[in-house]
MARVODO-160233 format. One record per residue (C-alpha): x, y, z. Coordinates in steps of 0.05 Angstrom, whole numbers, plus 5000, padded with zeros to 4 digits. Example, Ala and Ser with C-alpha at 12.3 -4.5 7.8 and 13.67 -1.06 7.14 Angstrom:
BEGIN
524649105156
527349795143
***
This chain:
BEGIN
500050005000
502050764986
503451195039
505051945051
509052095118
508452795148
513952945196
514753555260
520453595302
519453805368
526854165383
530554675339
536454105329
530953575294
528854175254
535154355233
536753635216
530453545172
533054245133
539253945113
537653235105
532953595056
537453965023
543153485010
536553014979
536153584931
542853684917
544352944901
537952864863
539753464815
546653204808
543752694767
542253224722
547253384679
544553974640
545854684663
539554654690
541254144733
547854394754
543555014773
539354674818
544654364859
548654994864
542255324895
542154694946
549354754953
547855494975
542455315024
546654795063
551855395065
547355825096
544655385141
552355315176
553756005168
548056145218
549755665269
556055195306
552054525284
559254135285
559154245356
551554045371
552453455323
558853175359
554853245430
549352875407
553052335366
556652225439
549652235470
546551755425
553251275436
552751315512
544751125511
546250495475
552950245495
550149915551
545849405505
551449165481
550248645539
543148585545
540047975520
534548055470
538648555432
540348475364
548248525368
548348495293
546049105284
547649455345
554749375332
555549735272
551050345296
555450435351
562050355305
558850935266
556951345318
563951345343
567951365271
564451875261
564252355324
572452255320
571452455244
568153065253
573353295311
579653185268
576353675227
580654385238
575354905241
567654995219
565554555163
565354845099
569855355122
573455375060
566955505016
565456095058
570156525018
570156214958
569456874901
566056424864
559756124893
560356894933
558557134874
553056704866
550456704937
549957444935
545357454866
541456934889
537957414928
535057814872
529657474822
532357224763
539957504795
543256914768
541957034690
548057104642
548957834636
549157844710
554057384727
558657134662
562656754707
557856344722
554656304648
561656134627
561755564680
555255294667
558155164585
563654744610
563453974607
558753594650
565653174672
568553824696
562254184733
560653474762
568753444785
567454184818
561154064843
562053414879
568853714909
564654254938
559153834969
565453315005
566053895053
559353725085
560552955067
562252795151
556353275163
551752905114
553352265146
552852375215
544952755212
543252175169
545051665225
541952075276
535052175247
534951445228
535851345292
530351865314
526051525266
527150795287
525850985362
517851095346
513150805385
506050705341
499150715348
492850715299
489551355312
482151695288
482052455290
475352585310
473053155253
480353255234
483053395297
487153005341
490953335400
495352855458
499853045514
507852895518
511052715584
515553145594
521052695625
521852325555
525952575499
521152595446
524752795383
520152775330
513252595310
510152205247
504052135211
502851755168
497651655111
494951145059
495551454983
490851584950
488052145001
485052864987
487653145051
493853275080
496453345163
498254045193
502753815260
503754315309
507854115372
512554215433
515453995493
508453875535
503253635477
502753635399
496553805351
494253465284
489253765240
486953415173
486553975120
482754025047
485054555001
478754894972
478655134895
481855774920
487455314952
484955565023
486155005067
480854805111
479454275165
476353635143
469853535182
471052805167
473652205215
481152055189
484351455214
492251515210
498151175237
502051585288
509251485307
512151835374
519651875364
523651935428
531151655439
***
């Protein structure tokens, strides 16, 4: 069966973590793409991940909770029940790549941060349609080369987040394989529950069988979380469903 998974994180590190996992999606998707449209497309997500580390120190937060995570399940490395199989190489992971990330002189991407180049680029992006040839002919000029040479500069630019890229992916798989699940009915397209406050929770799911006509608005925090089952009208105003949905929910908490 088809299904279409809406996602809410309930901390600004989660949120920041869906952003980027997001964005390097993007950027390896249009990578694919070999025409200068393409290469377009994953400059722009190549940008956005930029941005996103010029704003904050996430090499620091990610290293604290990669330790985290590897001191919660060290100790069922001895419990019987537990699959050591897999356990084993999570924690392997967790540690290759906490040491990774602090062998690393500086911020990540550090060295894209002045780059004249994609500066150039970055700074245009701003404006509509700031990216067109007679406003950058560097950039025209780059987007005529070979696809063997943009591909060469562009994957050489996205290897700088490479440890980065890694390490959220491991974390929210981990986030996501924490869930604990429950069928749910939202009575009228609403559905509202409390969160004990002395778990983590990390993240929460819905999820919903394709084909449907609406879609789930999450709203949430540390003490409860909201989900409202929304139509879009022929105006494309959403409005609540006045219908019974039944949905899977997942409460992610590690």
């Amino acid at each position: 069966m088809s299904v279409i998974i809406y996602e809410q994180p309930l901390n600004e590190r989660v949120r920041t973590l869906l952003r980027l996992d997001f964005l390097f999606k993007q950027a390896s998707h249009s990578l694919e793409d070999h025409s200068a449209w393409g290469s377009r497309a994953t400059i722009n997500a190549l940008l956005d991940i930029l941005n996103v580390f010029v704003r904050s120190d996430l090499k620091t937060e990610l290293i604290k909770e990669l330790e985290r995570l590897a001191t919660l399940l060290s100790p069922l490395e001895h419990r019987p029940g537990v699959d050591q199989q897999a356990l084993g190489p999570i924690l392997r992971n967790l540690e290759r790549l906490s040491d990774l990330m602090q062998s690393q002189q500086g911020q990540i991407g550090n060295g894209l941060k002045d780059h004249e180049f994609l500066n150039a680029i970055r700074q245009r992006s701003a404006i509509p349609g700031g990216t067109c040839q007679f406003d950058l002919p560097a950039y025209h000029h780059w987007l005529s080369q070979s696809v063997e040479q943009r591909t060469r500069d562009l994957e050489s630019w996205l290897a700088s987040f490479a440890p980065l890229k890694d390490a959220s992916a491991l974390i929210l798989h981990l986030i996501r394989e924490s869930a604990s699940s429950s069928e749910e009915t939202a009575e009228q397209g609403f559905f509202q529950q409390p969160l004990d406050t002395q778990v983590p929770y990390q993240l929460i799911r819905v999820i919903l069988p394709q084909p449907t006509d609406c879609f789930a608005e999450i709203s949430g925090g540390k003490h409860r979380f909201t989900i409202r089952f929304m139509r879009l009208d022929a105006n494309g105003h959403p409005t609540q469903t006045d219908e019974n949905i039944g949905f899977k929910l997942l409460r992610c908490a590690i």
